[in-house]
N, C-alpha and C positions, 0 to 999 in steps of 0.2 A: 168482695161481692161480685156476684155473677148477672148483669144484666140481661134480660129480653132484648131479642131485637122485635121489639112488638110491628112494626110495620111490614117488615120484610115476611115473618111470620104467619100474618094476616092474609097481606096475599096471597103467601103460597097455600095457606087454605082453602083458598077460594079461586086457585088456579083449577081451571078443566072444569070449573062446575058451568061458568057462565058458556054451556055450549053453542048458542044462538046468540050472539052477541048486536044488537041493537040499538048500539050508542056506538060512544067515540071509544078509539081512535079509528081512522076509520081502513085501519089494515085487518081488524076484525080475528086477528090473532090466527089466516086463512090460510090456506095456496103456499104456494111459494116464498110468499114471506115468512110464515110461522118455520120454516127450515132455515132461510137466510139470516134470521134473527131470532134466535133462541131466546128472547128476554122479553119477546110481545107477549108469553103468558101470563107473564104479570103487569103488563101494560094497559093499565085500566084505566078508567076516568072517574068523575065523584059518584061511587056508590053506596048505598047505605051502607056496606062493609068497610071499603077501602078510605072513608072519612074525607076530611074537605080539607086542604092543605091549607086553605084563607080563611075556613073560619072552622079549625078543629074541632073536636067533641069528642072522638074516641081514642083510635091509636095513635094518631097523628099526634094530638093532646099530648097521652101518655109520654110520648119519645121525643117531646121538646121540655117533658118536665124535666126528665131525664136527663135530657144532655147540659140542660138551664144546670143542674145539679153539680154534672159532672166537671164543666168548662168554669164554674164559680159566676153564674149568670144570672141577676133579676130573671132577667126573660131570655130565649134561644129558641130563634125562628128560622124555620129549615129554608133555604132557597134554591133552583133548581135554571136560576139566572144567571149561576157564577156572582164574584165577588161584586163586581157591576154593579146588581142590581142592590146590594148592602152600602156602595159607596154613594149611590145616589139616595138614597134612605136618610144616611149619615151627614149627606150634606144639606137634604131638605130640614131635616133639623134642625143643624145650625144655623138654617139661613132666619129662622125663629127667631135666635137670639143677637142679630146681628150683621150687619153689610158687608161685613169683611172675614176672610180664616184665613189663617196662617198656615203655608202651603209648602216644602220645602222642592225643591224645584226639582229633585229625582223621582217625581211620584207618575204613578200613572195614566193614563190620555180620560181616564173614566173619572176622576179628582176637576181636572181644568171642564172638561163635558160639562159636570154637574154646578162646576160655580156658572158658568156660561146659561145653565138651563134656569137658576135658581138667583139670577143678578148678583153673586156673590164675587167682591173683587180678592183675588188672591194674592195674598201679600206673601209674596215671594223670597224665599229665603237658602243659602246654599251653605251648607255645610263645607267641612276643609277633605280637599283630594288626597285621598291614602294610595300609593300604586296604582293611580290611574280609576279609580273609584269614588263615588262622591259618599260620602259617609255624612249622618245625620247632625245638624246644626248643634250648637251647643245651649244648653239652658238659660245661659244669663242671653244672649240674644233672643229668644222668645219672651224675658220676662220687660227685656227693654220694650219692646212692640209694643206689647200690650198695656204698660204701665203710659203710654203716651196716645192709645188709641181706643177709646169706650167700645169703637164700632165693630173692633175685634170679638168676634163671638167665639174663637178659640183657635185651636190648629188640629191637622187631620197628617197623623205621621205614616209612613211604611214602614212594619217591622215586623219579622227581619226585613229587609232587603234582598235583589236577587243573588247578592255575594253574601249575603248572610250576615250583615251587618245589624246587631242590634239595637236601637234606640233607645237612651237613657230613659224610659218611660219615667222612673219613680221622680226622678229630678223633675221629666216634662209636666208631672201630676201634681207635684207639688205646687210649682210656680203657676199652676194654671188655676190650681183649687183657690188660694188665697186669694186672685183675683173673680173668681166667680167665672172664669170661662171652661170650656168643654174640652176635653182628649175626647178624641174620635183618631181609632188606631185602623189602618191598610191593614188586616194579617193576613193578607192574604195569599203570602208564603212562611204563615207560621201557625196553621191549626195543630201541627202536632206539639206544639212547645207547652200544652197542659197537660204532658205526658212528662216532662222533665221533673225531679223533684222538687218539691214543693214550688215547681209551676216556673219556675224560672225564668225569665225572659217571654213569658205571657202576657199577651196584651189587656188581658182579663185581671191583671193583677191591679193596675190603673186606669182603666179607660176608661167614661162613659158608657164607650159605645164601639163597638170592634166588628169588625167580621175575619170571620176564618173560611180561609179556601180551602177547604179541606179534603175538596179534589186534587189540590194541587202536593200535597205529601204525606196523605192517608188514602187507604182504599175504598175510594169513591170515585161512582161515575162522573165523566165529565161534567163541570155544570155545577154539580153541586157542593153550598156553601152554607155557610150558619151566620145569622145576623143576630149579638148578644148586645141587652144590655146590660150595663152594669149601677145605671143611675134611675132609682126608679120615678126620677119626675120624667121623665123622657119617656116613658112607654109607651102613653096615648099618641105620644104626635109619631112617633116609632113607626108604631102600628097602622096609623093612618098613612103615612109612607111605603110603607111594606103593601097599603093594598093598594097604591099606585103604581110601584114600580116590579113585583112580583106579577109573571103571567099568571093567568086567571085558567090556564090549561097545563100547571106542570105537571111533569114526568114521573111518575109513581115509582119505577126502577130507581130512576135519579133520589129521592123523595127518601125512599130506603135505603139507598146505599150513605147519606148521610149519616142516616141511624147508626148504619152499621160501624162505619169509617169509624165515630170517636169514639164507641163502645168496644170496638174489637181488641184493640191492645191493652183495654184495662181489663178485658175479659183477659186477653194471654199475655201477659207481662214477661214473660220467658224468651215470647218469641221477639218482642221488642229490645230484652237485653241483649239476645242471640243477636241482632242488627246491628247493634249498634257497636260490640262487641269487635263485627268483624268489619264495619265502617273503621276503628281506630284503628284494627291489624294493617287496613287496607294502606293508612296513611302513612303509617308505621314505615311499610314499605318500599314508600315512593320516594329512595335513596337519589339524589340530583335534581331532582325535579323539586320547583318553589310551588308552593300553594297559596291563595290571597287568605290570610288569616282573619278567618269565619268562624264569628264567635255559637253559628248554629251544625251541627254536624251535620245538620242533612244539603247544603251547599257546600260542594267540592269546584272550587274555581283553579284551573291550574293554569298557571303563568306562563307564555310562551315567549316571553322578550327574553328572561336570563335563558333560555334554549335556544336563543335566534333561530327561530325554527318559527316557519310560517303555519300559524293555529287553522288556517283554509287546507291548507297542507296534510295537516293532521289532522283534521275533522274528516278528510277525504279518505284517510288508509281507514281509520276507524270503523267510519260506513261501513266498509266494503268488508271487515269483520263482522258486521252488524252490528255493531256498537253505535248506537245514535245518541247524542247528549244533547241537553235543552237548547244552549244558543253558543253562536262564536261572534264575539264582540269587536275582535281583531289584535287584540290582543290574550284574551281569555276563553278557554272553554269551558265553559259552566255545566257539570254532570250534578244532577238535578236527584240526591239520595230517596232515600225515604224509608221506612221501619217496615216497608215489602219490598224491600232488596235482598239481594239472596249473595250469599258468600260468592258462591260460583261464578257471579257476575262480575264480581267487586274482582275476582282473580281475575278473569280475564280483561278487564281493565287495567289492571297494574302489569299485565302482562306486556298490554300493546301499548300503554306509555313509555313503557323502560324501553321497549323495543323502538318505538320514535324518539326517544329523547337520545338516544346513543346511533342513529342513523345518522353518516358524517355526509351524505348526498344532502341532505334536508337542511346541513346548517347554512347559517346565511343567507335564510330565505326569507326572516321577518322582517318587515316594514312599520317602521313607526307609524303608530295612529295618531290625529290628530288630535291634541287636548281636551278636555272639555271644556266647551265655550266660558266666560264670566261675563255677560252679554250686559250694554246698559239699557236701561229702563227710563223711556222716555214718557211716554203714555200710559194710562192704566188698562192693562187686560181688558175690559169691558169697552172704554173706549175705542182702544182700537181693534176689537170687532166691530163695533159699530160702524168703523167711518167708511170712506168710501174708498173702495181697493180697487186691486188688480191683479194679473198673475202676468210674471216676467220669469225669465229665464234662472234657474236658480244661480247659475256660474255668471249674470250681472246682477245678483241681490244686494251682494256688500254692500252695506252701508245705509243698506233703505230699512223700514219701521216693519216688521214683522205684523202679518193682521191674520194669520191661522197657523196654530201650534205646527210644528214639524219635529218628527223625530225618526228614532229606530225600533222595529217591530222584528222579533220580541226585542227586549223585553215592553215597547210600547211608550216608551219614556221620553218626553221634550229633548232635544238639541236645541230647537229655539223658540222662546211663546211668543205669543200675542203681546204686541207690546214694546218688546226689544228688539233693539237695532242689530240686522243680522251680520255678525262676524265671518271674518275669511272661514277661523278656526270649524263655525255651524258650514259654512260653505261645502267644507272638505270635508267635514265629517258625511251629510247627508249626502255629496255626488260619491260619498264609494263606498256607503252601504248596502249591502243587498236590498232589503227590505225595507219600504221606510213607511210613512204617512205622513199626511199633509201635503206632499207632492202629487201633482198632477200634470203627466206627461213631462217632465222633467223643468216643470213650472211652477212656484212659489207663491202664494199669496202674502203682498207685501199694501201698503197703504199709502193708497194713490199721490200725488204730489199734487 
């Protein structure tokens, strides 16, 4: 079956006609800009053509029936907020049913936000370290939780993960169904996995309630995301969430290219085999070199400790081929696939790893990173935001109570929350990160003595 992209369509209908433009936005699709940015012509606002993205009726409508259809969705609500504004959706929800969710501690800073916004305490939970990687908790620990705690209204997993690590959903659905709590899935590095056969490792296959960033490894604009349900007692309060945390001005470009992103490779299934095809070739290749074993093909994480070759090292020659990949963690470089990657690319990636991994200047240049913390838990998250703090240096934290999450950005992910007492291991990690949050001016907020 060959779908419409009824949105994208629509506009470009109705590009060039509106010559006098008298509403938002207010570039007016004019001057200088309309050359700079070839995509103001269809950068419209609510018109009786272009439909209302908060409260559809026409194309909009159409192309959330559609994708509801496609993704195996109750409902499929387009977002133009990025994954964000689906996690805070999904955690207003459950704060409905309950004081507490179950939170596994690799998830992202937009999860801990939302319990923080919604009083919800996260009961926090770490899965076992595969290669330097936190990998997702096991089932019989989630059903111990919950079998001892009413107040648990459920858990909100990431899957995949940014190594590609799948989440046993069906196990996690299981144990959650028979006690009456909610899966609320992260996809938000797995919109395209309702492309795999019969859905595989989709979060749509168990969840309540999921979102897909399917900016993140379909061809869509930035920003845009799909918030599904799967449980149809949830829609109303869904929906009443959605027109809280959804702007009231998105992006119509954005808006469409949703459309397009999940429709496009069930329109061309050839050209998604053809990806994928030459993502296996690609690996096939990469003779000497370890890869972290990702059970999604479109995360390529390759391993620079068995290379003793410093991954800053090698992100650096890369660059300067133009070759840019998602993050280097310090020990990993994360090259970020997806089903519009082009052979050509993939070759010249296998080119310039073989060529750094056999560079004898380069060896002995990698430095062990620090572990990942297993930090204790003295206070609950909510408390110790509340209490009364401070900020100190973060190289004299050791040992003091942690009172605002800190981590590394990307991928955005806690080193250490609210809550726990901060270890040397968080110490080290955040002073030689590049990029962090929670840090301000090389200063921690810890909970006053």
């Amino acid at each position: 079956m060959q779908y419409r992209y009824e949105i994208l369509t629509q506009l470009n209908k109705y590009k060039g006609k509106d010559k006098i433009r008298l509403h938002m936005p207010g570039h007016k699709n004019a001057g200088d800009f309309r050359s700079h940015f070839p995509v103001a012509g269809i950068d419209f606002t609510e018109l009786d053509f272009s439909d209302d993205l908060l409260c559809p009726s026409g194309v909009i409508a159409k192309a959330q029936e559609d994708l509801a259809a496609i993704v195996g969705a109750k409902k499929a609500y387009i977002t133009t907020d990025g994954s964000t504004s689906g996690i805070m959706s999904m955690l207003y929800v459950a704060a409905g049913y309950g004081n507490k969710i179950i939170v596994p501690r690799a998830s992202h800073k937009s999860v801990f936000n939302a319990c923080r916004l919604f009083n919800l305490e996260p009961v926090i939970v770490q899965g076992p370290e595969s290669e330097g990687v936190l990998t997702p908790p096991p089932a019989e620990l989630i059903e111990t939780l919950i079998v001892n705690d009413r107040n648990i209204s459920g858990m909100i997993i990431t899957s995949p993960d940014y190594y590609g690590n799948i989440a046993p959903l069906e196990s996690y659905a299981a144990v959650l169904k028979e006690h009456g709590r909610l899966l609320l899935v992260d996809g938000a590095h797995g919109a395209h996995l309702f492309l795999e056969k019969e859905r595989a490792g989709y979060a749509g296959l168990y969840a309540d309630m999921w979102v897909d960033g399917v900016h993140k490894s379909l061809p869509a604009l930035t920003q845009g995301a799909l918030v599904c349900v799967g449980n149809e007692d949830l829609i109303p309060r869904a929906e009443t969430a959605l027109s809280i945390f959804r702007t009231t001005s998105p992006s119509f470009p954005v808006t469409a290219s949703v459309e397009y992103a999940v429709k496009y490779f069930v329109n061309n299934p050839k050209l998604l085999a053809a990806a994928k095809a030459a993502a296996e070739e690609f690996r096939a290749g990469l003779q000497g070199i370890t890869i972290y074993p990702s059970a999604d093909w479109t995360k390529l994480a390759v391993d620079f400790k068995p290379l003793g070759i410093s991954p800053a090292a090698a992100q650096e020659i890369l660059e300067k081929k133009g070759i840019y990949p998602e993050l280097n963690d310090g020990r990993y470089i994360l090259f970020y696939l997806s089903p519009s990657v082009e052979a050509g690319w993939l070759g010249a990636l296998k080119n310039a790893l073989l060529s750094i991994a056999s560079n004898k200047k380069l060896k002995g240049t990698y430095k062990n990173r620090a572990a990942i913390p297993v930090a204790e838990r003295t206070y609950s998250y909510l408390y110790s935001l509340k209490s009364r703090s401070e900020y100190i240096p973060l190289k004299e934290a050791e040992g003091r109570m942690c009172a605002e999450n800190a981590g590394i950005t990307p991928p955005c992910l806690p080193v250490i929350i609210a809550g726990e007492i901060i270890t040397k291991q968080a110490v080290d990690l955040l002073s030689k990160a590049g990029k962090t949050f929670g840090l301000y001016d090389g200063k921690i907020k810890v909970v006053a003595k």
